[in-house]
N, C-alpha and C positions, 0 to 999 in steps of 0.2 A: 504494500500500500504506500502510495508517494505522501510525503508532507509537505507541507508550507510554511516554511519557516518564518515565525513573528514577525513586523516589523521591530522589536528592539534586539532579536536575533541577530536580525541582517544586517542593519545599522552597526554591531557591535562589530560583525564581521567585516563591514567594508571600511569602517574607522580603522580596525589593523589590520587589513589587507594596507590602506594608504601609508600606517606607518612602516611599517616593514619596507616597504617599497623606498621611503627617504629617509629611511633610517636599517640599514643593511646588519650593522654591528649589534644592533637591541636587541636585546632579548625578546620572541614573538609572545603575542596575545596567545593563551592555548588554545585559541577558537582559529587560527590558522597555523600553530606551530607544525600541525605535518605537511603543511605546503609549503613553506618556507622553504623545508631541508629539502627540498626536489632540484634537480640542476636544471631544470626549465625555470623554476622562477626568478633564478637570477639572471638569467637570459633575458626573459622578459622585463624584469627592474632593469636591466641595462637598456632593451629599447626604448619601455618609456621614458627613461631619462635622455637619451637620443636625440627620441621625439620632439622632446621638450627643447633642448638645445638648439637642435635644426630650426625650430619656429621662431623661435626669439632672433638667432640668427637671419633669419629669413624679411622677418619682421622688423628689424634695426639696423640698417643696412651702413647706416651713417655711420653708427657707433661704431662696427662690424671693423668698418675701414679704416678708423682713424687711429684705434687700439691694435686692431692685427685681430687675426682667428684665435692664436694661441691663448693670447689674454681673454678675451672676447667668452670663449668657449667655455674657458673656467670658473670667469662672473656669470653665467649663464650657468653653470652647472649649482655655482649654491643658490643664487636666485630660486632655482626651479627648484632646489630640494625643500622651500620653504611654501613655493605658489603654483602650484600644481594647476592644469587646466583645468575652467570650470564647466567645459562644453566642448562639446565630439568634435566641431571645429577649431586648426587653430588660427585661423585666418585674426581673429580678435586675440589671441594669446598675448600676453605682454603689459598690461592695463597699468602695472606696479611695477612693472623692471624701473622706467626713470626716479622714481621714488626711491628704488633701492639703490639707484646709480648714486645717488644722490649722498647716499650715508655707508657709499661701500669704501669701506675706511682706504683701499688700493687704488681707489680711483680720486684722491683728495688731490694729486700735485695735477687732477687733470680736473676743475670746478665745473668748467662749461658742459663738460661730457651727459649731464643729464637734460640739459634743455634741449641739447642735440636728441638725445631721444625722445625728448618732448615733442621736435619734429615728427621724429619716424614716426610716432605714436599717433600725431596729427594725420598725417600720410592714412595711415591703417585706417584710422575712423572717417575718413573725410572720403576713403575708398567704398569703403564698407559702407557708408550711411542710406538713409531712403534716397529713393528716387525722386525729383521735387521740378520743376517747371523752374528758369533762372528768369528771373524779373528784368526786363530788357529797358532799355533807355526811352519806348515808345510809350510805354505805359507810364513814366515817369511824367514826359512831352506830353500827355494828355491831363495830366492834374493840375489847376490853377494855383498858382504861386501860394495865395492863402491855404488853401486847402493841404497844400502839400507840405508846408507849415507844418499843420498840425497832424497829419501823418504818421503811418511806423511804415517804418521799414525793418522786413523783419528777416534776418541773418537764415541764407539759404542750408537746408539740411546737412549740406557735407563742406559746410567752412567751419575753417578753424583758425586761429591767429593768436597771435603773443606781443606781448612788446619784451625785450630784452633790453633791461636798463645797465643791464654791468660788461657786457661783450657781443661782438660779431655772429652770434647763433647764427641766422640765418647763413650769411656767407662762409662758415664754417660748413655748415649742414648740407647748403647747395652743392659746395664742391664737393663735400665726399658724398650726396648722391646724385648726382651726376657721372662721377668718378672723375670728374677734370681731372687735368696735370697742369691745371694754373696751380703754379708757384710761387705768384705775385705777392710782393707784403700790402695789406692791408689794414685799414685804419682800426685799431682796436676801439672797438665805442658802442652804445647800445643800439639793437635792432630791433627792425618789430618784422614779423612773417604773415604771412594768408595763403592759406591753405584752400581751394578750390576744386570744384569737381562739376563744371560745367556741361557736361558730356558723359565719353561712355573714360575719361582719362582724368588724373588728379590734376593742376596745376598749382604754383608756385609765382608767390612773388613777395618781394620788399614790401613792406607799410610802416609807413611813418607809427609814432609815438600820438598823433593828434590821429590817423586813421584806426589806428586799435582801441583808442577812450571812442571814436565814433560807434564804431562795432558793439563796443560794450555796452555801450547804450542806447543803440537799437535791441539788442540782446534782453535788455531789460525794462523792453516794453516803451523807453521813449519816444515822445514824438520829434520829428523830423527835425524842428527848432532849436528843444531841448539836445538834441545827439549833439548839433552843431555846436550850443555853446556851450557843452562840452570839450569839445575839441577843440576848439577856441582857447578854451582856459591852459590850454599844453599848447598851441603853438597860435600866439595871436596874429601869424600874419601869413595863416590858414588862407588860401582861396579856396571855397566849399564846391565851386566847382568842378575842377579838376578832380577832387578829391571824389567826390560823387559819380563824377563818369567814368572813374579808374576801377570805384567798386563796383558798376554794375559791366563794365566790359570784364571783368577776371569774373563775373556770377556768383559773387558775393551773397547774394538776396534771393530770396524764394518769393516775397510777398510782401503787399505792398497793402494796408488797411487805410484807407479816409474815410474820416469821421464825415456822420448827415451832415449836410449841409445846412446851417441856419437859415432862415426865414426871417424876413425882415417881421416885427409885431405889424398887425393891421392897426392903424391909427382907426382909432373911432370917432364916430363922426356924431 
């Protein structure tokens, strides 16, 4: 006769099954200890830890290049032994590597190196996002100045964007994915990136320090006015238009909300 094992059975079992797996030297749960000693489970703890390497590797391309495989592979190995994937795919794998780059004591004399994965990590999600309609410059051309005013604009499904007040992220991150062999020196200063996916492909570009407080505050529901003088307040000698037909030529925007129109009161008579 088959059984069905509890749900706090299985739980218990799949809790040390995963430890066993990042942790090889422990002593096993006895609820898997005679799978442990089998020479297929160590085979298998070694691909999915593999697995695990290859996708992160996959997925951080920048960082990949600018450390080497060698190092690369063995920050990737204790990362995973702690953030296991949370889903059959790994195409989203990696959500906490920059976090961990971040505080991974070998990587100190290198500081930039996590907001470079904060790139790659943009990349992934800006790949990966919904599908969304990009808000074009006619639809803009068709809203009256007032009205447009008071407006959102509202930040299309697969951008993403940063300002970087302490270093060259972006032109760091560009080259190594791209894999230039620009050698060039470059002004060390802060950058801001945008992240795009206008199409069936990501794109990439520079944004000013006044274009990423803009974003932010489309982001957070502002109207049109308000974003501006925002942006304003970081660089006063801002033209909003450039800045506006920049973001909707890279597809910045999904969606554009104007408020009803007000109505003059009827005077009474």
């Amino acid at each position: 006769m088959n059984t069905v094992a509890s749900p706090v059975a299985l739980a218990r079992f799949q809790d040390a099954f995963s430890r066993a797996l990042l942790a090889p030297d422990a002593a096993p749960d006895e609820a898997i200890a005679g799978l442990v000693v089998q020479p297929a489970f160590a085979v298998y703890r070694n691909t999915v830890m593999k697995g695990c390497i290859d996708a992160l590797q996959a997925n951080f391309p920048s960082v990949a290049r600018l450390v080497g495989e060698e190092w690369f592979r063995a920050a990737a190995s204790v990362h995973a032994a702690t953030a296991l994937p949370t889903e059959a795919s790994l195409l989203r794998y990696g959500d906490t590597f920059p976090g961990f780059l971040a505080g991974f004591a070998p990587a100190a004399e290198l500081p930039y190196l996590a907001d470079v994965a904060r790139l790659d990590r943009f990349w992934t999600e800006a790949h990966a996002a919904a599908d969304e309609e990009v808000l074009d410059l006619a639809a803009i051309a068709a809203v009256g100045p007032d009205q447009l005013a008071d407006a959102t604009l509202h930040p299309h499904a697969a951008a993403r964007w940063a300002w970087f007040a302490d270093a060259p992220i972006y032109t760091i991150w560009r080259r190594n994915r791209e894999q230039s062999d620009d050698a060039s020196e470059f002004e060390w200063r802060g950058e801001g990136a945008l992240l795009t996916r206008p199409g069936d492909a990501v794109r990439w570009t520079a944004l000013s320090a006044a274009g990423c407080r803009f974003l932010d505050a489309c982001a957070k529901g502002e109207p049109v006015a308000t974003a501006l003088d925002a942006a304003l307040e970081t660089d006063a000698g801002l033209n909003p238009l450039p800045l506006l037909s920049a973001l909707l030529e890279t597809g910045a925007f999904g969606r554009l909300t104007v408020p009803p129109h007000e109505l003059p009161e009827r005077i009474s008579r």
